[in-house]
C-alpha positions in Angstrom: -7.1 -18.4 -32.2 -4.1 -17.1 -33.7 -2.9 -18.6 -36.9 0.8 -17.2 -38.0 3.7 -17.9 -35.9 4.4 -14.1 -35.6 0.5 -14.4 -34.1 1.2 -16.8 -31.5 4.6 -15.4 -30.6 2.7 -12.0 -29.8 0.2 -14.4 -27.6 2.7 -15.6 -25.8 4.7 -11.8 -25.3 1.4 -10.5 -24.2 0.1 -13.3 -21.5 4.3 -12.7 -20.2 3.4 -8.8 -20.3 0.3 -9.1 -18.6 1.9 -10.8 -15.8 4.5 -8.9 -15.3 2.5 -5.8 -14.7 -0.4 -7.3 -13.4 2.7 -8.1 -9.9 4.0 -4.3 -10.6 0.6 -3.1 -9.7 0.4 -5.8 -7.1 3.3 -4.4 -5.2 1.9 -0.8 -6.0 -1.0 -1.7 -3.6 1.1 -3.6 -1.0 2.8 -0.1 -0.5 0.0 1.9 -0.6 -1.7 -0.4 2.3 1.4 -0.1 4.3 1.4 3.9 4.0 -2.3 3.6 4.9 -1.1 1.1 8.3 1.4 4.1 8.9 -1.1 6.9 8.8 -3.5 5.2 11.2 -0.6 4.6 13.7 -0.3 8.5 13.4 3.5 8.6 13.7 4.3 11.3 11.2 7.9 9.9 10.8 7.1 6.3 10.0 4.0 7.2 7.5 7.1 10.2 6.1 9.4 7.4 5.5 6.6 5.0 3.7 5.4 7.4 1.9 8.8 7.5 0.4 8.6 3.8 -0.6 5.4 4.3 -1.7 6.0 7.4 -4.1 10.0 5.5 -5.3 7.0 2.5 -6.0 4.9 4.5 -8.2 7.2 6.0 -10.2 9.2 2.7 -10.9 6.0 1.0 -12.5 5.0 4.4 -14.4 8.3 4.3 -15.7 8.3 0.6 -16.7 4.5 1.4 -18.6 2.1 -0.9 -16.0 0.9 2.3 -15.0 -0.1 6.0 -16.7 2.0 8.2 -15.4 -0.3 10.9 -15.0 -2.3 8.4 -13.0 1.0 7.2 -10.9 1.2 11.3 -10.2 -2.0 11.7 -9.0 -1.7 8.7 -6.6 1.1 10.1 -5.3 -0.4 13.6 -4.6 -3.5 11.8 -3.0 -0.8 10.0 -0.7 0.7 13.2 0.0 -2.6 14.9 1.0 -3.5 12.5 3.8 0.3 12.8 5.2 -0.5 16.6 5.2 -3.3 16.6 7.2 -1.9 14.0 9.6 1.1 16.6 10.1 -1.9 19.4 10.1 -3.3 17.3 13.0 -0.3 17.7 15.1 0.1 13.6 14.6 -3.1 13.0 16.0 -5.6 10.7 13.4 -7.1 12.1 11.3 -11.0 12.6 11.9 -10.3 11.2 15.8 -9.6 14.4 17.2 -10.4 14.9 20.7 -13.9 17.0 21.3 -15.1 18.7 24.4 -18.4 17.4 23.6 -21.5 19.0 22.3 -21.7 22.5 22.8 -19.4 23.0 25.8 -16.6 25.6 24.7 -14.5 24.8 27.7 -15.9 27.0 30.1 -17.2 25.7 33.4 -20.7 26.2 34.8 
């Protein structure tokens, strides 16, 4: 238990602290699990626009120190991959493309 009053003063600063980044990163993941919702709609343009959010997001909290930023920039370029290969996908899901089926090659017997 802290003794001094500068102690207790810094108790109090950091339980303050710990909140307020504790909802930073909060609101982090609120974003990243709507980019997500985006990306499985496979609408290139709506998962483009929260990806924007998302990446404006990051950057705010890196800035403010809840976050690394070196860790805030390698969220962001994680985001940005799965938004590439949704666009790579033609805006089809990713991993649900649609397969002729076991070792048919589209020709007809």
């Amino acid at each position: 238990m802290a003794h001094s009053l500068s102690a207790k003063k810094r108790v109090r600063q950091n339980i303050k602290r710990r909140a307020r980044n504790r909802h930073r990163k909060e609101l982090v993941k609120i974003e990243v699990k709507a980019y997500q919702a985006a990306l499985a709609s496979g609408d290139v343009a709506k998962a483009e626009a929260q990806l924007n959010k998302t990446v404006s997001r990051l950057d705010k909290v890196a800035a403010k120190g809840a976050m690394h930023k070196n860790t805030a920039a390698r969220k962001r370029s994680r985001l940005a991959l799965k938004l590439n290969a949704l666009r790579a996908s033609g805006g089809v899901k990713p991993g649900k493309t649609a397969k002729a089926g076991k070792g048919t090659s589209g020709a007809t017997a």
